[in-house]
C-alpha positions as CSV (number, residue, x, y, z in Angstrom):
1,X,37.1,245.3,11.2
2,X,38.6,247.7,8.5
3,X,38.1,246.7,5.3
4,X,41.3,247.0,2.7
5,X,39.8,248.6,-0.6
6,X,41.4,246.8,-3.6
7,X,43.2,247.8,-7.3
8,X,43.2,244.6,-9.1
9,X,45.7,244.1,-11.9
10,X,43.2,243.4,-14.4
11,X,39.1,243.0,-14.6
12,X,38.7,240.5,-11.9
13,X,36.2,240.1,-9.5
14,X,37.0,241.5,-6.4
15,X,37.3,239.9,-2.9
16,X,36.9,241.7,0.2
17,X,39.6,242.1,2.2
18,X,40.3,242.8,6.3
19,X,43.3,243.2,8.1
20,X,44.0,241.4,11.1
21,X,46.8,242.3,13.7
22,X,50.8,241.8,13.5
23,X,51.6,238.6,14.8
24,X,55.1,238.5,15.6
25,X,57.3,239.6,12.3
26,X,54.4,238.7,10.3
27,X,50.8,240.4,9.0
28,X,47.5,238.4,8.3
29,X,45.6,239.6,5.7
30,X,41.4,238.2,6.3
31,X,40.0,237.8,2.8
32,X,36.1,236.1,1.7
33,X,36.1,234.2,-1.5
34,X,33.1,233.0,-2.4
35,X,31.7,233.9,1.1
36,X,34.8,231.5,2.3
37,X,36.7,233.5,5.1
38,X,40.7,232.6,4.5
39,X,43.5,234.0,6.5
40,X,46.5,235.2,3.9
41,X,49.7,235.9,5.7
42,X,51.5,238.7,4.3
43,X,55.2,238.9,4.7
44,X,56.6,242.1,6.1
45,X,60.2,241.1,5.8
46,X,63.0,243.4,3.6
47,X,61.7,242.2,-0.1
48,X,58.2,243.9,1.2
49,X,59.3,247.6,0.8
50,X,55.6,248.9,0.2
51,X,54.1,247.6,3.6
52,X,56.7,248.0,6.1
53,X,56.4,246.1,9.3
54,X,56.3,249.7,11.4
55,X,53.3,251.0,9.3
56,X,51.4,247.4,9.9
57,X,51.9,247.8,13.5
58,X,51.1,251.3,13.7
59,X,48.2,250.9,11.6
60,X,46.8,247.5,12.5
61,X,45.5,247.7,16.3
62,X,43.5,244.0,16.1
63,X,44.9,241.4,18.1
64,X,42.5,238.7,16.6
65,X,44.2,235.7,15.1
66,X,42.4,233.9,12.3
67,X,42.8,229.9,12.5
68,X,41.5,229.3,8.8
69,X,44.2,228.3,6.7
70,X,42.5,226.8,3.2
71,X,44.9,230.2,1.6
72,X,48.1,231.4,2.9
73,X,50.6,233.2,1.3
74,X,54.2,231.7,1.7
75,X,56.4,234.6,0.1
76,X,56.3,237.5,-1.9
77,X,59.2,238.6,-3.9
78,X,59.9,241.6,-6.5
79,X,57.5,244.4,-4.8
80,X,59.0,248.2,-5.7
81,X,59.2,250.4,-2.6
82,X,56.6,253.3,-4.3
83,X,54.9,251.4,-7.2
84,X,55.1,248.1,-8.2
85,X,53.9,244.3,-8.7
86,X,54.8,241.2,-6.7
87,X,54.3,237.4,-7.0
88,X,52.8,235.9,-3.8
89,X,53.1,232.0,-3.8
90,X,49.6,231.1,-2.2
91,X,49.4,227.5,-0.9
92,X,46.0,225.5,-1.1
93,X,45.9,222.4,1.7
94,X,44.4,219.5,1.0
95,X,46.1,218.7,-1.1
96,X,48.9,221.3,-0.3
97,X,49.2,223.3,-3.7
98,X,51.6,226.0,-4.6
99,X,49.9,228.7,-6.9
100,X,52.1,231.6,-8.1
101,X,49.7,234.9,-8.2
102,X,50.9,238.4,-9.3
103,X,49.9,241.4,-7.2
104,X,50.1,245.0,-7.6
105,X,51.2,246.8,-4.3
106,X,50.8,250.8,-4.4
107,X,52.1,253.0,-0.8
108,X,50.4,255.7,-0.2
109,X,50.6,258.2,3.2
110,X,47.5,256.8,4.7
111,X,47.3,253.1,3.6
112,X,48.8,250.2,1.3
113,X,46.6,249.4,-1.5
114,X,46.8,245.6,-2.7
115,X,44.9,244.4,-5.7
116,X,45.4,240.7,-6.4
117,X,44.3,238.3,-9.5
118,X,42.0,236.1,-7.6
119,X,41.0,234.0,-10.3
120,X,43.8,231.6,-9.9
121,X,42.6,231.0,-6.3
122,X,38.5,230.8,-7.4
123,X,40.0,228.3,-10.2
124,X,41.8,226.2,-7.3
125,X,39.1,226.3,-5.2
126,X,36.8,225.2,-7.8
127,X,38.9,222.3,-8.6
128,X,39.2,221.0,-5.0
129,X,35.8,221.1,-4.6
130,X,35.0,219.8,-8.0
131,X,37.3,216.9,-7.2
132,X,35.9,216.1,-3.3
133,X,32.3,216.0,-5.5
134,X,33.8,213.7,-8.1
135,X,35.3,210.9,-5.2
136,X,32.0,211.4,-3.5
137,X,30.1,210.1,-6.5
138,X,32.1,207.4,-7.4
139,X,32.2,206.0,-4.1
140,X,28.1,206.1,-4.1
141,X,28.2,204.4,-7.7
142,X,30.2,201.5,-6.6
143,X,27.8,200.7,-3.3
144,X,25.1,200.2,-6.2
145,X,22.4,197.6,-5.6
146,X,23.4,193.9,-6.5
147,X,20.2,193.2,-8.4
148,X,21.9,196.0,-10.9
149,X,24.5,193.3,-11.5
150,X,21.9,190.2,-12.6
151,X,20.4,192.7,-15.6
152,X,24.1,193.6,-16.6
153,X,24.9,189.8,-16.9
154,X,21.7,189.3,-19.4
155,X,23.0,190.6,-22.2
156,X,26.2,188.3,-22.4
157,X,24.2,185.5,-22.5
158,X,22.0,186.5,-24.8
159,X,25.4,187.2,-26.5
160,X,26.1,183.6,-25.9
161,X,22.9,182.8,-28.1
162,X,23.1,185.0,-30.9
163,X,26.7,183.1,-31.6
164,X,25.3,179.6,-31.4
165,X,22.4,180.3,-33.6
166,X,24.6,182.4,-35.9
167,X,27.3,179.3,-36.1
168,X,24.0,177.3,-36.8
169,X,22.8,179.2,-39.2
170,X,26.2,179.7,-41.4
171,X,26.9,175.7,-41.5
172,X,23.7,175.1,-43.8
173,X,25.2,177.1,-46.5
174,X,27.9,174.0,-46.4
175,X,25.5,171.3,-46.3
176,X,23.5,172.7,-49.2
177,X,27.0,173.0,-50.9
178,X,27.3,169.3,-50.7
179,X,24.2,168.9,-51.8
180,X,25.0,171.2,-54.9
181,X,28.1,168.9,-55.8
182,X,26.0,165.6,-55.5
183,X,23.3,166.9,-58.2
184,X,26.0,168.3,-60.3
185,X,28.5,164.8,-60.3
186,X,24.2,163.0,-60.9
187,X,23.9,165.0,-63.5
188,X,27.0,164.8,-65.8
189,X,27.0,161.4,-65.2
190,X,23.8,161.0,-67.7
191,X,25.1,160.1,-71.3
192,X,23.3,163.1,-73.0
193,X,23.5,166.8,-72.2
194,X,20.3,167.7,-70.6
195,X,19.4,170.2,-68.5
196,X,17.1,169.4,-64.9
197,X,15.8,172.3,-62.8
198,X,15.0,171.2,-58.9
199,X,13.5,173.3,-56.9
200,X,13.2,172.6,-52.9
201,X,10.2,174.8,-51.5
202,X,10.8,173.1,-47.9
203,X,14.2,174.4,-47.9
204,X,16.0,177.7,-47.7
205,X,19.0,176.2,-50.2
206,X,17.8,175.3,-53.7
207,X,19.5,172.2,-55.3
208,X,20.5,172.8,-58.9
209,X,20.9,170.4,-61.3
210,X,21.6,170.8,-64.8
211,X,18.9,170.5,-67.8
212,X,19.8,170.7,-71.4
213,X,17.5,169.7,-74.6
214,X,18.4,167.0,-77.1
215,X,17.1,166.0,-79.4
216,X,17.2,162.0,-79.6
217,X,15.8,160.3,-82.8
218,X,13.5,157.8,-81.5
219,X,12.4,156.3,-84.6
220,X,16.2,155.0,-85.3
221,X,17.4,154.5,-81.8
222,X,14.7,153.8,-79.2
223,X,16.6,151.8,-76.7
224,X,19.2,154.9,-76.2
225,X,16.4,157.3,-76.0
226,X,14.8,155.0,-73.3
227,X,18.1,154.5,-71.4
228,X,19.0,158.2,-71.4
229,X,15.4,158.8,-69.7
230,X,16.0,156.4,-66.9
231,X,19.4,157.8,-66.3
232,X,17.6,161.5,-65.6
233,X,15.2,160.4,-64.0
234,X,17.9,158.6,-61.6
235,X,20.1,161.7,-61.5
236,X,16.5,163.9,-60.4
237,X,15.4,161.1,-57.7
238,X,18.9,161.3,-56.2
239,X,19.2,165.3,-56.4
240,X,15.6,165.2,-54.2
241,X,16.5,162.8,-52.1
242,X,19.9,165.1,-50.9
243,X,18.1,168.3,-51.1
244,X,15.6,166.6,-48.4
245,X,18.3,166.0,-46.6
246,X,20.0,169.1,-46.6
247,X,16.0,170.5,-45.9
248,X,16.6,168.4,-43.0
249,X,19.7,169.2,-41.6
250,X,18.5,173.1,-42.0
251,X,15.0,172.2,-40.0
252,X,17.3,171.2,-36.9
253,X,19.9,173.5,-36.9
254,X,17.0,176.2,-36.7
255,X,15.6,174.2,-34.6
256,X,18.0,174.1,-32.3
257,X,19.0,178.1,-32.2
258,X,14.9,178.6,-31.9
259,X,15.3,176.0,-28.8
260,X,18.6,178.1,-27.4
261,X,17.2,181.4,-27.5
262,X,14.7,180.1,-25.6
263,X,16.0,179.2,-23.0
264,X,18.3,182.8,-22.9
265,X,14.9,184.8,-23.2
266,X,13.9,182.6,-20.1
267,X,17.5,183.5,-18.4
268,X,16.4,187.3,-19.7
269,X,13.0,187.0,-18.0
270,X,14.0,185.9,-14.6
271,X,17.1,188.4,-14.3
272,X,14.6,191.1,-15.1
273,X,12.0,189.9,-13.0
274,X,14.4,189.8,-10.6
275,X,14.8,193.4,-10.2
276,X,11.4,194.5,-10.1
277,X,10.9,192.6,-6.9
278,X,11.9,196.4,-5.3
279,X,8.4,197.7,-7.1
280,X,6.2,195.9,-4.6
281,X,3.4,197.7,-2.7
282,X,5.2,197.2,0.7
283,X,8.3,199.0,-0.8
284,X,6.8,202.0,-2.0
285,X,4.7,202.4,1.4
286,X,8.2,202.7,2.7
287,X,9.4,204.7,0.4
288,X,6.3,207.5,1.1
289,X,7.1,207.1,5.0
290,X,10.2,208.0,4.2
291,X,9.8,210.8,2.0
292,X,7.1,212.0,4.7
293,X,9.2,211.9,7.5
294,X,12.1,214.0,5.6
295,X,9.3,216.8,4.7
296,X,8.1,217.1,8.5
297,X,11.4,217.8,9.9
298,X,12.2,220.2,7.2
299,X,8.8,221.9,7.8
300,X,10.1,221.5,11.9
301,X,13.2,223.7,11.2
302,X,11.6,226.0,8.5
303,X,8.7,227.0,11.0
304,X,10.9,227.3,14.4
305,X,12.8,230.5,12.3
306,X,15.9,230.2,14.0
307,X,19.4,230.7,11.9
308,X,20.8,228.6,9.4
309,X,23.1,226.6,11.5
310,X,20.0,224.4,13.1
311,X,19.8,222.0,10.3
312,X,18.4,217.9,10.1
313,X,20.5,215.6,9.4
314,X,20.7,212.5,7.8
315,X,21.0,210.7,10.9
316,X,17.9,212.3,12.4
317,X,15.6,211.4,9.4
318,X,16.7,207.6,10.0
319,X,16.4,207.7,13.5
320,X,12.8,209.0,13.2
321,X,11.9,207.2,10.3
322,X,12.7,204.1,11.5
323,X,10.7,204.4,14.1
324,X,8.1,205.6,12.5
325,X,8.0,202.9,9.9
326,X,8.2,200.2,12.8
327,X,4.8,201.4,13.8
328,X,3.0,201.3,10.4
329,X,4.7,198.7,8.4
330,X,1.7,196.7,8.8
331,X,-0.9,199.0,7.9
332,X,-2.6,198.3,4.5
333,X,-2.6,201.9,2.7
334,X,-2.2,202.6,-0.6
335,X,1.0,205.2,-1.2
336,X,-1.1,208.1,-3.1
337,X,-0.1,211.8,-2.9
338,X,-3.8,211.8,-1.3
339,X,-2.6,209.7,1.7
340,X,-0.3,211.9,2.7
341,X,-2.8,215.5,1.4
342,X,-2.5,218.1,4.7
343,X,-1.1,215.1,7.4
344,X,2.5,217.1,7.8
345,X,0.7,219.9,8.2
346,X,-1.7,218.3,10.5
347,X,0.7,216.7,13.1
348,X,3.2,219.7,13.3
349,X,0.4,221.3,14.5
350,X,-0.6,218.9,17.4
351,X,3.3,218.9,18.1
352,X,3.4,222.4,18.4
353,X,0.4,221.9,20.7
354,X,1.5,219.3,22.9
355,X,5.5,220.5,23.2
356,X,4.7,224.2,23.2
357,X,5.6,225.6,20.0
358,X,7.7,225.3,17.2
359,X,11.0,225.8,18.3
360,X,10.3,223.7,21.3
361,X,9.3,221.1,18.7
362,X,12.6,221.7,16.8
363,X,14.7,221.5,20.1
364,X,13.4,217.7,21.5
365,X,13.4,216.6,17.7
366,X,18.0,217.5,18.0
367,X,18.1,216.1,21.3
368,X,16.3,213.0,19.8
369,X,13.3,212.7,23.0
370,X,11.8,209.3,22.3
371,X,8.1,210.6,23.7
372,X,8.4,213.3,20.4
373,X,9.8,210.4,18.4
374,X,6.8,208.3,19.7
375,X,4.2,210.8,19.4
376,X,5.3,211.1,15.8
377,X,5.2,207.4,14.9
378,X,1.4,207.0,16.4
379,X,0.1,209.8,14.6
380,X,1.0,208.9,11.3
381,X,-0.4,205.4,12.4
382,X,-2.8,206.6,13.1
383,X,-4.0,208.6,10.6
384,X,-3.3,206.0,8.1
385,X,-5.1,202.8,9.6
386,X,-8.4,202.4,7.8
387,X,-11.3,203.3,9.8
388,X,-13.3,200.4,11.8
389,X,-15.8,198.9,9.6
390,X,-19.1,200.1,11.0
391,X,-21.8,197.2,11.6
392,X,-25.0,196.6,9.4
393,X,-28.4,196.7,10.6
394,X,-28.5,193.0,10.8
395,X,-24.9,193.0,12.5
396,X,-26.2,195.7,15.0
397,X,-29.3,193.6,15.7
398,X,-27.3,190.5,16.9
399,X,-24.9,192.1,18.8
400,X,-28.1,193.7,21.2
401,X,-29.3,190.1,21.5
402,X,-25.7,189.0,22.4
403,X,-25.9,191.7,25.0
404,X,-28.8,191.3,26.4
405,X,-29.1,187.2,26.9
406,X,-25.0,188.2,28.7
407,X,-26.0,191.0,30.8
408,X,-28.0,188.7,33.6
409,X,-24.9,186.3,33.6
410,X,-22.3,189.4,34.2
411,X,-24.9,190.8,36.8
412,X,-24.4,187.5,38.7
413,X,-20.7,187.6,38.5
């Protein structure tokens, strides 16, 4: 077709434009965006001086009609009849859209120039597809493994724990409080100011008493002297004897937070375990099949060389690859970049050989032939079942004695 040069408004990028035939009272302008082809339906009615419905049928012999609607233009207003600008109202479907866009329209003798700021449509376009990518992604996060949801619930419960050893923890500052007050009342219960110093190694709260010097005269009065000794020396035993209690009363509540996070790193432990059950040998050898399978058929398309609308799918890589992995899921290999060194390669080529080339290849693989499916599966079987073990000298020995104390008794069969 004819292509429509364009005089944008501004610096914009520039779509390419081709005109299409009058269809009825109406014009259909073909434009690309982004290599997307969109029909834009021009009105030719009396607010369209500039491109009169004559010159469009005069000047626009194609009868094609272009079924792509993702753009059409749904009116055009203000356009001067020799030089001027117009707003076409473009519409974007799904979801329907309205977009105002300004255009400038120029008539000349031979053809109508339109220029058009096109970055309102790229923008919408963008958006939409932006968007689809967006609901696509979310819907992928949410059919997330399960086993995803036992490591989430790990840290509340270790949550759980830090709380109960931290309540733990904060009521020993009240006990040794207590035990504070006791020594204290002991203390100021003695009948001369002295000061007594207790220290508790065992605990983590120090009971404090309280020591003062006096002097007592014990020439003149011995008896006080003596009963103000055994009075301190009561108020001390008693201040001990509560600090080891409060040492105590510390030792289990530690104890018990010590026990308690126990048991949570235990929860921690199987929850994580739990999730690596996916890392075993058996899943991995999948995994490589898998990943094997998806590189042959792309190595099937990319050597037929045909155009780019012969493409695998997602439901042929499953359909083979289940097949394929029903064949060697009991093969012991180990799932190296070695195992799998030059076998794509390597069975293409006997495909090629035994369909008749590539494209052949290419064309059984879309119209899913078991025998190719089949031929596929033993191969890769094949190639990665260990070799027989070969027999020893002394195995080898045996087994020609077996054979030859049998042979008379199969000859007389």
């Amino acid at each position: 077709m004819d292509t429509l040069d364009l005089i944008p408004g501004s610096a914009n990028p520039i779509p390419s434009f081709t005109r299409a035939s009058t269809y009825g009272p109406t014009s259909f302008i073909i434009c690309k965006i982004e290599g997307v082809s969109c029909r834009v339906l021009l009105d030719t009615g009396a607010n369209v001086c500039a491109v009169s419905e004559e010159w469009m049928k005069t000047n626009s012999p194609y009868n094609k009609y272009w079924g792509n609607e993702d753009i059409r233009v749904t009116g055009v207003t203000g356009v001067d009849s020799a030089l001027g600008t117009a707003n076409l109202y473009f519409e974007i479907s799904d979801p329907p859209a309205k977009i105002l866009s300004p255009v400038i329209v120029l008539k000349t003798l031979a053809n109508p120039i339109i220029g058009t700021n096109i970055i309102i449509i790229l923008k919408a376009i963008k958006d939409k597809a932006r968007m689809d990518a967006c609901s696509t992604a979310k819907v992928v996060v949410e059919s997330a493994p399960v086993a995803a949801v036992a490591v989430e619930t790990a840290p509340v419960a270790a949550t759980a724990v830090d709380s109960m050893v931290q309540v733990a923890v904060e009521s020993a500052p009240v006990a040794a409080t207590a035990v504070d007050s006791t020594v204290q009342v002991a203390v100021e219960t003695a009948p001369v100011d002295l000061t007594v110093q207790v220290a508790v190694e065992t605990a983590p709260v120090a009971a404090t008493a309280v020591d003062s010097t006096v002097q007592v005269a014990v020439e003149s009065a011995p008896v006080a002297a003596t009963a103000v000794d055994s009075t301190v020396q009561v108020a001390v035993e008693s201040a001990l004897v509560a600090a080891t209690a409060v040492d105590s009363m510390v030792q289990v509540a530690v104890e018990s937070a010590l026990v308690a996070a126990t048991a949570v790193d235990s929860t921690v432990q199987v929850a994580v375990e739990s999730t690596a059950v996916s890392d075993t040998p058996a899943c991995e050898n999948k995994k490589s099949v898998e990943i094997f399978v998806e590189g042959l058929l792309s190595r099937i398309v990319r050597k037929a060389k045909v155009d780019g609308t012969v493409e695998i799918s997602e439901a042929d890589i499953k359909r083979v690859f289940e097949r394929t992995w029903s064949e060697v899921e009991g093969v012991d290999f180990a799932a190296a970049e070695k195992t799998f060194k030059n076998l794509e390669k390597t069975i293409h080529r006997d495909l090629c050989k035994t369909w008749g080339g590539a494209k052949m290849v290419l064309l059984h693989t879309k119209l899913q032939t078991p025998e190719l499916e089949s031929v596929i599966a033993s191969s890769v079987k094949q190639r990665l079942a260990p070799p027989p073990r070969k027999l020893s000298a002394v195995g080898k020995f045996f087994s020609a004695v077996g054979n030859a104390i049998s042979r008379p008794f199969r000859r007389a069969r």
